[in-house]
C-alpha positions as CSV (number, residue, x, y, z in Angstrom):
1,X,98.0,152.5,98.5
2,X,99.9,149.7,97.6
3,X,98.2,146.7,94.8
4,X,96.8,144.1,96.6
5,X,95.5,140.3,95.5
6,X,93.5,137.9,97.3
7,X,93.7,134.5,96.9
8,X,92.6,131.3,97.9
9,X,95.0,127.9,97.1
10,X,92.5,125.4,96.7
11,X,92.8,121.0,95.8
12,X,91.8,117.8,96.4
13,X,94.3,115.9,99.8
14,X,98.2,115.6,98.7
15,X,97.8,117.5,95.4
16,X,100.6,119.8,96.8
17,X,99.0,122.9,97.8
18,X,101.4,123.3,100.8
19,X,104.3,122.7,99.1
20,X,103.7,124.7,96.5
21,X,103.2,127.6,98.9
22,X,106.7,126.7,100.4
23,X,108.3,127.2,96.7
24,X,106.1,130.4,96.5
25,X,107.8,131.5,99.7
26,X,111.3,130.9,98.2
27,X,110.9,132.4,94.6
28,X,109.3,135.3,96.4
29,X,112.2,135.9,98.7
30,X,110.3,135.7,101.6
31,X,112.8,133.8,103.6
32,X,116.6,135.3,104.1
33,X,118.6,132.8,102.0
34,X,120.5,131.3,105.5
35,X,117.0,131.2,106.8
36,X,115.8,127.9,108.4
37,X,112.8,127.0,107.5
38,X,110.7,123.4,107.7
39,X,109.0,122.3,104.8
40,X,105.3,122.1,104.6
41,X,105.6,125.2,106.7
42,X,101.7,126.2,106.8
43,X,101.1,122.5,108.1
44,X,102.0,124.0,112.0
45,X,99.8,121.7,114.0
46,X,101.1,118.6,115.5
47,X,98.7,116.4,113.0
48,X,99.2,118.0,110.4
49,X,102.6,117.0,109.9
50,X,102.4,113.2,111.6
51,X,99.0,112.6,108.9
52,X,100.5,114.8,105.7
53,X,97.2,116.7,105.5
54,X,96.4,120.3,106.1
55,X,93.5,120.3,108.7
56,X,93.1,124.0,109.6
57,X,93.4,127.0,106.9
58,X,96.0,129.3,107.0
59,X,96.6,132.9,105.7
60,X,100.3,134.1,104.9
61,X,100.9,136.9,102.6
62,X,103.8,137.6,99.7
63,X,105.1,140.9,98.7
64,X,106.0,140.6,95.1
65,X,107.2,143.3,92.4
66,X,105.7,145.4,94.8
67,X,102.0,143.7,95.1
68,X,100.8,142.4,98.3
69,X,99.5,138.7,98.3
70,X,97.4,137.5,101.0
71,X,97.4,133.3,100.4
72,X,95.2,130.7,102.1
73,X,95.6,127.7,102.3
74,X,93.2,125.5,102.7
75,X,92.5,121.8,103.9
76,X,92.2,119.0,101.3
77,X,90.4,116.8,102.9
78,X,86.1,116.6,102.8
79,X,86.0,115.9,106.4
80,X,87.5,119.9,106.8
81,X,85.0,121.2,104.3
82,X,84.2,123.7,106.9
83,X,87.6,125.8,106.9
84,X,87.2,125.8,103.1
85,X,83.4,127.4,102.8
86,X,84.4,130.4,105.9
87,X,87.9,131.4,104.4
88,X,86.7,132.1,100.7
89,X,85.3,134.8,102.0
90,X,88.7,136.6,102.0
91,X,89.8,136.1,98.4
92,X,89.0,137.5,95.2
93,X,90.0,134.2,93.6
94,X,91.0,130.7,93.9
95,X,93.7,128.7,92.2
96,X,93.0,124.9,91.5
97,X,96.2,122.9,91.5
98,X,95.3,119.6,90.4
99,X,97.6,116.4,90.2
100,X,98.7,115.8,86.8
101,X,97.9,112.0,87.2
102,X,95.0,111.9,89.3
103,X,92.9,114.4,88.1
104,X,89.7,115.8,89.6
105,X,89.1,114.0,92.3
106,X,85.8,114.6,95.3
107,X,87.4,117.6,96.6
108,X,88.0,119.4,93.7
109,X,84.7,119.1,92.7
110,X,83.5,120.4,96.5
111,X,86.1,123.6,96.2
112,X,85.3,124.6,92.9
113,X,81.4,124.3,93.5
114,X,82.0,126.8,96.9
115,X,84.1,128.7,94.4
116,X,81.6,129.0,91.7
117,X,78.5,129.5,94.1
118,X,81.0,132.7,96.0
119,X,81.0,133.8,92.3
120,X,84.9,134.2,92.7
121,X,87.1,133.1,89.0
122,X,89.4,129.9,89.5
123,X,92.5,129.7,88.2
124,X,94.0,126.3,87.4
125,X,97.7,124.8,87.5
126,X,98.4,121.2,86.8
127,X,100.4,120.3,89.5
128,X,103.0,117.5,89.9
129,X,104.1,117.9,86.4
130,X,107.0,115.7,86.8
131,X,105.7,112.7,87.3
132,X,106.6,110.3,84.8
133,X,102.7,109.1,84.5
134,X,101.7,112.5,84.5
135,X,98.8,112.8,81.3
136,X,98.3,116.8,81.9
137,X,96.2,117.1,78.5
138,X,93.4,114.3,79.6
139,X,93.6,115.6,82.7
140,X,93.4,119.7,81.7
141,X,90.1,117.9,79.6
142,X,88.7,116.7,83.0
143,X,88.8,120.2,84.6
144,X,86.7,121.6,81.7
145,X,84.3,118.9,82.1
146,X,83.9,119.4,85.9
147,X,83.8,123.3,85.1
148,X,80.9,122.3,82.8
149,X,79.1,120.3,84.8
150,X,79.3,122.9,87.8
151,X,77.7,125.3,85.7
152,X,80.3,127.3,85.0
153,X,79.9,130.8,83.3
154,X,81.5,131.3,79.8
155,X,84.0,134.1,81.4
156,X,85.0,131.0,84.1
157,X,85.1,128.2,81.3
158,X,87.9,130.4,79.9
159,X,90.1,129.7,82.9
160,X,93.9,130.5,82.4
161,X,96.1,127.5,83.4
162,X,99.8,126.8,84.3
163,X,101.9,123.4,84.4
164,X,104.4,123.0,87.1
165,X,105.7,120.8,90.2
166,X,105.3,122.6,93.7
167,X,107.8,120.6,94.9
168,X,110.5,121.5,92.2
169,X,109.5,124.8,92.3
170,X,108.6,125.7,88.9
171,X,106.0,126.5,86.2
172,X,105.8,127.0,82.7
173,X,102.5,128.0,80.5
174,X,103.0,125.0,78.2
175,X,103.5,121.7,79.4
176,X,106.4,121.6,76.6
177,X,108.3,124.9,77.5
178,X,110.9,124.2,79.9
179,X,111.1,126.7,83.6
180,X,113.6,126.4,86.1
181,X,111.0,129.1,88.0
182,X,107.8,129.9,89.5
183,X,107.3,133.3,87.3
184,X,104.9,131.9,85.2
185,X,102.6,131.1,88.0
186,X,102.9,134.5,90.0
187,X,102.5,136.8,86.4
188,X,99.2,135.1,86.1
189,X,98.2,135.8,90.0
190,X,99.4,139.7,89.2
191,X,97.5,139.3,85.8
192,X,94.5,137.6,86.3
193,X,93.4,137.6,90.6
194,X,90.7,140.8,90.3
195,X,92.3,143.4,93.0
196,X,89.8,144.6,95.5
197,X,87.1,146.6,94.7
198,X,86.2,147.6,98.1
199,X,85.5,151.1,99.7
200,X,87.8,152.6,101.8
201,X,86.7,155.6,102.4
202,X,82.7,154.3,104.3
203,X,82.2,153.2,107.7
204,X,84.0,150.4,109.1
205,X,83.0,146.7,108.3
206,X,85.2,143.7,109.1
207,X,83.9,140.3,108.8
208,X,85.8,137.4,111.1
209,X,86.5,134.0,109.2
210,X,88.3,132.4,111.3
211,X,89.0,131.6,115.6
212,X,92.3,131.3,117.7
213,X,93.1,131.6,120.8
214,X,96.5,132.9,122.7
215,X,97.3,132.7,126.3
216,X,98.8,136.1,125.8
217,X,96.5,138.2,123.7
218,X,93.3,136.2,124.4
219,X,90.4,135.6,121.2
220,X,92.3,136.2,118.1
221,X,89.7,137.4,114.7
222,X,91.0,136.7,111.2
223,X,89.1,138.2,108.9
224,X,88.7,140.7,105.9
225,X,88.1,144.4,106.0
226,X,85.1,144.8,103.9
227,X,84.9,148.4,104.1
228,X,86.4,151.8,105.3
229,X,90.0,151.0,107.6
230,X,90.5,149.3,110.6
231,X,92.5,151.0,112.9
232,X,94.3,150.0,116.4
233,X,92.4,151.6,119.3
234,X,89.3,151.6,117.5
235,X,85.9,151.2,119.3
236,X,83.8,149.4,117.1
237,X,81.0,147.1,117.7
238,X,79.9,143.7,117.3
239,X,77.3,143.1,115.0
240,X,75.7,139.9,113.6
241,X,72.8,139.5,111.6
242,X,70.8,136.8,113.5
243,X,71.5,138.6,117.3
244,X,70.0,142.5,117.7
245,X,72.8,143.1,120.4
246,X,75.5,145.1,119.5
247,X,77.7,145.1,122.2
248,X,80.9,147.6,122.0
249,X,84.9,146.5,121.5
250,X,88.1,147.5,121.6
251,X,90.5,147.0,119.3
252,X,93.6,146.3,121.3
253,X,96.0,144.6,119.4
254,X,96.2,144.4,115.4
255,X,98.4,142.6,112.8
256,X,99.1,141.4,109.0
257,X,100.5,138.6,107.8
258,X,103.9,139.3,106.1
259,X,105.2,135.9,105.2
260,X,104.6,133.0,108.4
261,X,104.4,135.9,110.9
262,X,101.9,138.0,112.5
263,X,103.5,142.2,112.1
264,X,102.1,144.9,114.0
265,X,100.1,147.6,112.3
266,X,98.6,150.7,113.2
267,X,95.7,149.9,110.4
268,X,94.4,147.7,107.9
269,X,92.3,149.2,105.0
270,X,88.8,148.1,102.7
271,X,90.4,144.5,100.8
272,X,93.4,143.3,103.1
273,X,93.3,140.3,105.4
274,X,93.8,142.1,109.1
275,X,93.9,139.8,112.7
276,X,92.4,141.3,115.5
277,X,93.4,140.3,118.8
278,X,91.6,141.1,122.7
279,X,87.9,140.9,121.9
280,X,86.4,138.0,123.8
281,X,82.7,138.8,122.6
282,X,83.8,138.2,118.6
283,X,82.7,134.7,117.2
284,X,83.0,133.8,113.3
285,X,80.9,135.5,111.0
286,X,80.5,138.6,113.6
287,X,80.8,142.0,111.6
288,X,83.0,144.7,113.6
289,X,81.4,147.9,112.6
290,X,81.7,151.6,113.0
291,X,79.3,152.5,116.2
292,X,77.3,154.8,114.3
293,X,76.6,152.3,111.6
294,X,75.9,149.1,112.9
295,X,75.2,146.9,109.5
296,X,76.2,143.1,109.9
297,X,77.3,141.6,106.5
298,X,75.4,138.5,105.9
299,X,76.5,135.3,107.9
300,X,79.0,132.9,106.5
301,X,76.9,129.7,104.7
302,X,77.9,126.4,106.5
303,X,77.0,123.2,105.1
304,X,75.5,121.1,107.4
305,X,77.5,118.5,109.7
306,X,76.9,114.7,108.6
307,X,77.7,112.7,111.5
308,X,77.4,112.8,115.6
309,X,79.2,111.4,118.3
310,X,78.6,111.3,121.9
311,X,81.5,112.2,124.2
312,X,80.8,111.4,127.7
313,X,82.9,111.0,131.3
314,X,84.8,107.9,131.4
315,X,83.4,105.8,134.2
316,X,85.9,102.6,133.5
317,X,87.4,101.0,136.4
318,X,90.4,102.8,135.4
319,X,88.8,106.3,135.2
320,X,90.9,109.1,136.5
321,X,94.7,106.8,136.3
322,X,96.0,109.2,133.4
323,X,94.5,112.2,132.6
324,X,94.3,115.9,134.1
325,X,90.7,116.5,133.0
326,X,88.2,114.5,133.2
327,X,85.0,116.5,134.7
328,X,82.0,116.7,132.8
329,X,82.4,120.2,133.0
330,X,86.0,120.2,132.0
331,X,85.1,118.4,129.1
332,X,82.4,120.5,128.0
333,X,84.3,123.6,128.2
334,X,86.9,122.3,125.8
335,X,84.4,121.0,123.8
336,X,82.0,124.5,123.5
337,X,86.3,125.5,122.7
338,X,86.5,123.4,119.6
339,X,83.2,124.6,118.2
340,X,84.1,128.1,118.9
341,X,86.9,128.0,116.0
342,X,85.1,125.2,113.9
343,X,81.8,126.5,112.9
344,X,81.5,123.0,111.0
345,X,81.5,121.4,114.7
346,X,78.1,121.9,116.8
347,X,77.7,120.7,120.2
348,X,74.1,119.4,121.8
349,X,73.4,118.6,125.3
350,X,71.8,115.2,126.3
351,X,69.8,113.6,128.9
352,X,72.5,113.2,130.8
353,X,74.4,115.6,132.3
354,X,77.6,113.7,131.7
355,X,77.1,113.2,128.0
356,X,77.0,115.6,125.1
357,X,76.6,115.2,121.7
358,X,79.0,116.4,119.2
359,X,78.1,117.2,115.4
360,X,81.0,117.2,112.5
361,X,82.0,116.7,109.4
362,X,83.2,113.0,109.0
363,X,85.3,110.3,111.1
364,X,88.5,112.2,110.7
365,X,86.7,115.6,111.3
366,X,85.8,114.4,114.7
367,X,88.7,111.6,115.3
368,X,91.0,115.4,115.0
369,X,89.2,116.4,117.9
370,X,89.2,113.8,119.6
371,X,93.3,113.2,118.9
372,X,93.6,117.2,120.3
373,X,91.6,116.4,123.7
374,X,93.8,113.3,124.6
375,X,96.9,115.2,124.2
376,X,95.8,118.0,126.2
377,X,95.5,115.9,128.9
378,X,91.3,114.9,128.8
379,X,90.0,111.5,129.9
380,X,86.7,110.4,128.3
381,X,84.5,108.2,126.3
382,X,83.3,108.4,122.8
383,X,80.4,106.1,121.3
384,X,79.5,104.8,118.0
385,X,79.4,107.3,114.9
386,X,75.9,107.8,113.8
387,X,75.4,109.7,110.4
388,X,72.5,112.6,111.6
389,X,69.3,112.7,110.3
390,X,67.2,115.5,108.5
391,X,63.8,116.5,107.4
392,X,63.4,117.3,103.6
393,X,60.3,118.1,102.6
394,X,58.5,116.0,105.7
395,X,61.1,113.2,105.1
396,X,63.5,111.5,106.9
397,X,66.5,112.5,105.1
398,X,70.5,110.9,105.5
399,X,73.4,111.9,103.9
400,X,74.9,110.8,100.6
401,X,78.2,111.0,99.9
402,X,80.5,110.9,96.3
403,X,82.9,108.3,97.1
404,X,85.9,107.4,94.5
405,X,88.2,104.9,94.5
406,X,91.5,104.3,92.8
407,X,92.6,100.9,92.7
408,X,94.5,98.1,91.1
409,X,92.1,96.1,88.0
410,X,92.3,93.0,89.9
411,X,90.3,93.8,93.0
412,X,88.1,96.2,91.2
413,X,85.3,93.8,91.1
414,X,86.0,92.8,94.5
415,X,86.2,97.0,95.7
416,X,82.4,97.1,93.8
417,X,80.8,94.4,95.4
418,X,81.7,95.6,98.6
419,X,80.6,99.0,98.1
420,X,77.3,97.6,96.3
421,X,76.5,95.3,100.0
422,X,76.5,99.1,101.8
423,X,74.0,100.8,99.4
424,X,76.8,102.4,97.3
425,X,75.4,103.1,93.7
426,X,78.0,102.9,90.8
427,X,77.7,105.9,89.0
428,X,81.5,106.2,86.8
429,X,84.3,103.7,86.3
430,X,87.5,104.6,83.9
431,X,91.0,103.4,83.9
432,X,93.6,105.5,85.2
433,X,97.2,104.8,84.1
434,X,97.7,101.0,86.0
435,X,94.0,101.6,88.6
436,X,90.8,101.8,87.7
437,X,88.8,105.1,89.2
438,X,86.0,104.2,90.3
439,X,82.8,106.6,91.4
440,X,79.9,105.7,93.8
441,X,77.0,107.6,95.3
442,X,76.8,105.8,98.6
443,X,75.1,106.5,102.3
444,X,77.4,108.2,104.3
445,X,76.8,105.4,107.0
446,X,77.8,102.9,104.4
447,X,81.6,104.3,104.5
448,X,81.9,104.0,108.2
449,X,84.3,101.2,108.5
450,X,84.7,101.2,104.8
451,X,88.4,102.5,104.3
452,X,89.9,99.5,106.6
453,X,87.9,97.0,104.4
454,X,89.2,98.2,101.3
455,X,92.4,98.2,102.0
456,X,91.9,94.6,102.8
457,X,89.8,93.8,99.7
458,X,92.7,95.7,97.4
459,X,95.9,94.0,99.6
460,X,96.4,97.7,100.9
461,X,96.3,99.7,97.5
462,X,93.1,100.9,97.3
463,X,92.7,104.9,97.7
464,X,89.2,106.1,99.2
465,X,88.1,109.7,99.2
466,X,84.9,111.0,99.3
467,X,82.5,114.5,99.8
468,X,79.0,115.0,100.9
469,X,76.9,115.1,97.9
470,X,73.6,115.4,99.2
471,X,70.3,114.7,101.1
472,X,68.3,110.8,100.3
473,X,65.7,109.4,102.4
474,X,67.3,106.5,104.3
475,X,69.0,103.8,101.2
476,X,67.9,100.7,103.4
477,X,70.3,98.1,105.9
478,X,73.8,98.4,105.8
479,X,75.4,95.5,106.9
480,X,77.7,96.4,109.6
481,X,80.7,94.0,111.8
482,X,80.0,90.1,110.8
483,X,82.2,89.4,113.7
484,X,81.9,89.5,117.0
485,X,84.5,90.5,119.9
486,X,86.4,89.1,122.6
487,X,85.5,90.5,126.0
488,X,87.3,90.0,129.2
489,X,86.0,88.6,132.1
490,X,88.2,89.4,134.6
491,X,90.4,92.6,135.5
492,X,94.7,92.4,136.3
493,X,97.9,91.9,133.9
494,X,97.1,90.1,130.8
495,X,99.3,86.4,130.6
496,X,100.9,85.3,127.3
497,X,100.2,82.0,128.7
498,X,96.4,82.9,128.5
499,X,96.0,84.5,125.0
500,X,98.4,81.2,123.6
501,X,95.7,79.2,124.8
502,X,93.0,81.6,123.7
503,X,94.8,82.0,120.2
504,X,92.1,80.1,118.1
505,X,89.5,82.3,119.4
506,X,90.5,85.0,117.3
507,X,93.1,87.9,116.9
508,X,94.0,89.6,119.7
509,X,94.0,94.0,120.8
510,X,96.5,93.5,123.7
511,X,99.6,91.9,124.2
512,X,100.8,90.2,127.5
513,X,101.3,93.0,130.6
514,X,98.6,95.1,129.4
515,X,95.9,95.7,132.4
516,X,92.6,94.9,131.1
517,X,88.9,95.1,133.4
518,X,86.1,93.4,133.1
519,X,84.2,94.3,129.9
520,X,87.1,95.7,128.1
521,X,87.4,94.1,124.6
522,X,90.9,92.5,124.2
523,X,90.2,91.1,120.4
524,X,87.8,90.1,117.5
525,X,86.2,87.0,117.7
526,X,86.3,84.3,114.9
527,X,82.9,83.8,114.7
528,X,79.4,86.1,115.2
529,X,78.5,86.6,118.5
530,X,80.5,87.9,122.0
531,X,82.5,85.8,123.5
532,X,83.7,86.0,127.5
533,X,87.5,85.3,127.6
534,X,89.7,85.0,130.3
535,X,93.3,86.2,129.3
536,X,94.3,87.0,132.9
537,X,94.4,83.4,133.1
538,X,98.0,82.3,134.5
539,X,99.4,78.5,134.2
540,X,99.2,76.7,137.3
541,X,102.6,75.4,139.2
542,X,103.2,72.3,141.0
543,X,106.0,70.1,142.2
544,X,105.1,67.5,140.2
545,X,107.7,67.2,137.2
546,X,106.2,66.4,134.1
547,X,107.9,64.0,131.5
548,X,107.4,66.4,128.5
549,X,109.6,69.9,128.8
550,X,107.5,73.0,128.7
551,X,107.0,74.7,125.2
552,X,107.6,77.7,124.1
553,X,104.9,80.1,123.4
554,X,105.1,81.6,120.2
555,X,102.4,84.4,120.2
556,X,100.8,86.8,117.1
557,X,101.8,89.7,117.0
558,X,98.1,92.1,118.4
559,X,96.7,93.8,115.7
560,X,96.7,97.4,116.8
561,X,93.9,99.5,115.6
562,X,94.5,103.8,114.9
563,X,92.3,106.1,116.7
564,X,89.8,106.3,113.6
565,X,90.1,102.4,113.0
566,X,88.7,102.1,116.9
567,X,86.0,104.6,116.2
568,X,84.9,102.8,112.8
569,X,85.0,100.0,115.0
570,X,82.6,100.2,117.4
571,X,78.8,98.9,117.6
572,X,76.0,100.7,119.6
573,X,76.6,98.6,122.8
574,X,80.2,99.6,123.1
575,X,82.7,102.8,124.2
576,X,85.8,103.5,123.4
577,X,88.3,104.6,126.2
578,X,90.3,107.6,125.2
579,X,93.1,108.6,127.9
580,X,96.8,110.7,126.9
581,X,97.9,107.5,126.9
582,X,95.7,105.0,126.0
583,X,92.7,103.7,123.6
584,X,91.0,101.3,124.7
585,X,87.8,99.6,123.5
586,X,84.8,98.5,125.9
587,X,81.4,97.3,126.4
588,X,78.5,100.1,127.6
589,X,77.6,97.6,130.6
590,X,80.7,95.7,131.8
591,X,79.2,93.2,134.2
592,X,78.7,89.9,131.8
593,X,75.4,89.1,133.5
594,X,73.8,92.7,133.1
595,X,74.5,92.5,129.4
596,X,73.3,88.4,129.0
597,X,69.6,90.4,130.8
598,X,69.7,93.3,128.4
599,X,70.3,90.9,125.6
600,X,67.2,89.2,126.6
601,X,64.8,91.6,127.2
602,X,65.7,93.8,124.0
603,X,65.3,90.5,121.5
């Protein structure tokens, strides 16, 4: 049977876990040498490679000096927390690559705790060597402290560690002994990643991690063979530990990873990584086990998603102009789709039947959703984030998050005072070559809307990142948008002539041609408060000739917000408008006078 390893490639966001596996690829020989091949090659979705960040976790496997090594990699980001906690499940260890400058940052603090708590050994390489800031003995000292204050075992405080650059494509043992190679890196994996120690002689038990779907081959499993083999043409059945059905499968297509593809296999034994293919009834964390021994393996642990959002049908005057699917029903389907693969996700029906309520991780968790939908072709609307709301111990619980941020000295003060207004609790500060690193326990509701402001607060250099820490009983008001917005009052082609005149109101979301309706908000007002604007508004001819010569208009340029910028955005009386081809931001009730009645009778 041939040796086998495991392992997980784990980091904080753009500390060069997929590039590194792209040098891994190439030292390993995995690619003919005339192959073509794009970098960041795990990074296959469409967002991935427009926002630099790996969003979904992805297997691969190297055959090196004549060991099998099944990789995954995994997202960076806290928001994608729930690909990380699922696919640890497959390895036997996890390697920490951590940016020789930066340090430990939220997310490796959130990996290494899922690490520590799946009692898997972490191996740690200092990646990005080549910076010229890079400081890899302070930061090697950081990673001992965080193992220390994770409760790390004496065996995993003795954690081997390499120094390298991913993108370079080597590594060396000592920061000081020059490598024009990544042998270093894979001796340790061979030397130090525990091989299985799985039967695989027992009855059958494969445990799925992860979803996909194929319009050829149907539900696609990902998972690990915990025991015995798993063969093609086997009949297992589907066991989980929470449902006492058991209903029976067939194993009609099956695969390994060798390199970026998917190789077909007539088994996959106790300890490998196999992908099942054809069995509609399989969900993540469903055991496939022999018939005769139906034992479920314990469910995969989920944290708990943070934040809700409704998504409901778009009723807009311009419902139905540019997208394919805009049913309730339609929606839902794709919806129950997403949660399906994304066991972080969690969809709730509402009152209404054209509404539903969809759990997740974060802004970006759910904005990645959202993104997907609109360029499949769905029309709907989305309200305000709302962070959701627990019961510890017969309290009403929120979530807190640990927030860092890296920014220049000067707006440091300004970064704290901000953070201090939302309920954020200073709880570190150091300097970090030219930026200051500063740590805050804050309310997860006090960072909606926060990364926009700091970069405005820091002239655009302030870095935010942040992971759930834990639950708090509500931290008190947050103060949310001082401004308020600019709300047409009429519906047709909006005039440059109309926003020149209405240019001291405030900045402006649309630009001349753009169709606007009645309630839709085409900018943010100066002042507090709603404002009724009419930029449909066209200049009036005559054949009167005036003594003065018309003047040119010379318009601002409309601030155009992203799609999580519109969602941070919002307030409780407002929508945003999500079509293939446009966002667009608009009050609940459109007609100005329902909204003056409502505004009554709720104050």
């Amino acid at each position: 049977m041939q040796p086998l390893r495991n392992i997980a490639i784990v980091a904080h966001v753009d500390h060069g876990k997929t590039t590194l596996v792209d040098s891994m690829f190439q030292f390993a020989g995995t690619f003919r040498e005339n192959q073509a091949v794009q970098e960041r090659a795990l990074d296959s979705d469409a967002q991935e490679r427009e926002r630099g960040i790996t969003i979904l976790a992805k297997n691969t496997a190297i055959e090196f000096r004549g060991t099998r090594i099944n990789i995954v990699d995994t997202p960076g980001h806290a928001d994608f927390g729930g690909q990380v906690e699922r696919t640890l499940n497959m390895a036997d260890a996890v390697l920490l690559l951590v940016d020789a400058y930066e340090g430990p940052m939220p997310q490796t603090r959130f990996v290494l705790k899922k690490a520590f708590e799946a009692g898997l050994p972490a191996l740690v390489m200092i990646n990005k060597i080549d910076r010229p800031d890079a400081r890899p003995a302070a930061v090697l000292d950081e990673v001992f402290d965080l193992f220390v204050e994770l409760g790390a075992g004496d065996a995993q405080l003795d954690f081997p560690v390499v120094y390298g650059s991913g993108r370079d494509g080597y590594a060396m043992s000592d920061p000081d002994t020059p490598s024009d190679d990544l042998l270093p890196l894979f001796d340790l994996i061979l030397d130090e990643v525990p091989a299985p120690d799985l039967d695989p002689t027992g009855p059958l038990q494969f445990q799925t991690a992860t979803i996909e779907y194929d319009d050829f081959l149907g539900r696609i499993g990902i998972g690990r063979v915990m025991r015995g083999v798993l063969s093609q043409g086997d009949r297992p059945v589907v066991c989980h530990v929470d449902r006492e059905s058991t209903p029976p499968a067939l194993v009609k297509n099956l695969f390994r990873y060798e390199g970026l593809r998917r190789v077909v296999v007539s088994d996959v034994s106790a300890g490998d990584i196999a992908v099942v293919a054809g069995i509609d009834e399989l969900s993540i964390g469903d055991t496939l086990c022999d018939a005769s021994h139906p034992e479920a393996l314990a469910a995969i642990a989920i944290d708990e998603p943070t934040l809700s959002m409704v998504f409901q049908v778009n009723d807009s005057p311009f419902s139905g102009r540019e997208g394919r699917f805009v049913t309730s029903r339609q929606i839902l389907a794709r919806l129950e789709r997403a949660a399906l693969g994304d066991v972080a996700l969690e969809v709730v029906p509402t009152a209404s039947s054209e509404a539903y309520e969809v759990k997740g991780r974060g802004v970006m968790h759910l904005g990645v959703l959202v993104e997907n939908m609109r360029r499949e072709g769905y029309e709907f609307a989305v309200g305000k984030p709302h962070v959701v709301i627990k019961e510890v111990d017969g309290r009403a619980c929120e979530p807190y998050e640990r927030a860092t941020v890296e920014v220049p000295g000067e707006s440091a003060g300004r970064i704290i005072e901000y953070l201090g207004r939302r309920r954020g609790e200073m709880l570190h500060m150091e300097p970090v070559g030219d930026l200051q690193k500063v740590e805050f326990a804050i309310p997860a509701r006090g960072l909606i809307g926060a990364r926009t402001a700091l970069l405005t607060l820091s002239a655009g250099e302030a870095i935010l990142s942040h992971v759930f820490e834990e639950w708090r009983t509500d931290g008190g008001r947050i103060p949310r948008r001082t401004n308020g917005v600019l709300v047409s009052s009429n519906t047709g082609p909006v005039f440059a002539y109309a926003i020149d005149g209405l240019a001291d109101r405030g900045v402006f979301f649309v630009k001349p041609g753009q169709e606007v309706y009645e309630g839709m908000i085409v900018g943010e007002n100066n002042k507090t408060g709603d404002l009724p604007v009419n930029a449909c508004r066209q200049k009036k001819h005559s054949n009167v000739r005036q003594a003065t010569k018309d003047q040119s208009i010379r318009l601002t340029t409309p601030r155009e917000l992203s799609l999580e910028e519109c969602l941070e955005y919002l307030e409780d009386d407002e929508l945003l408008e999500v079509t293939p081809r446009s966002l667009r931001l608009r009050k609940r009730v459109l007609d100005a006078d329902r909204r003056r009645k409502l505004a009554k009778t709720s104050g």
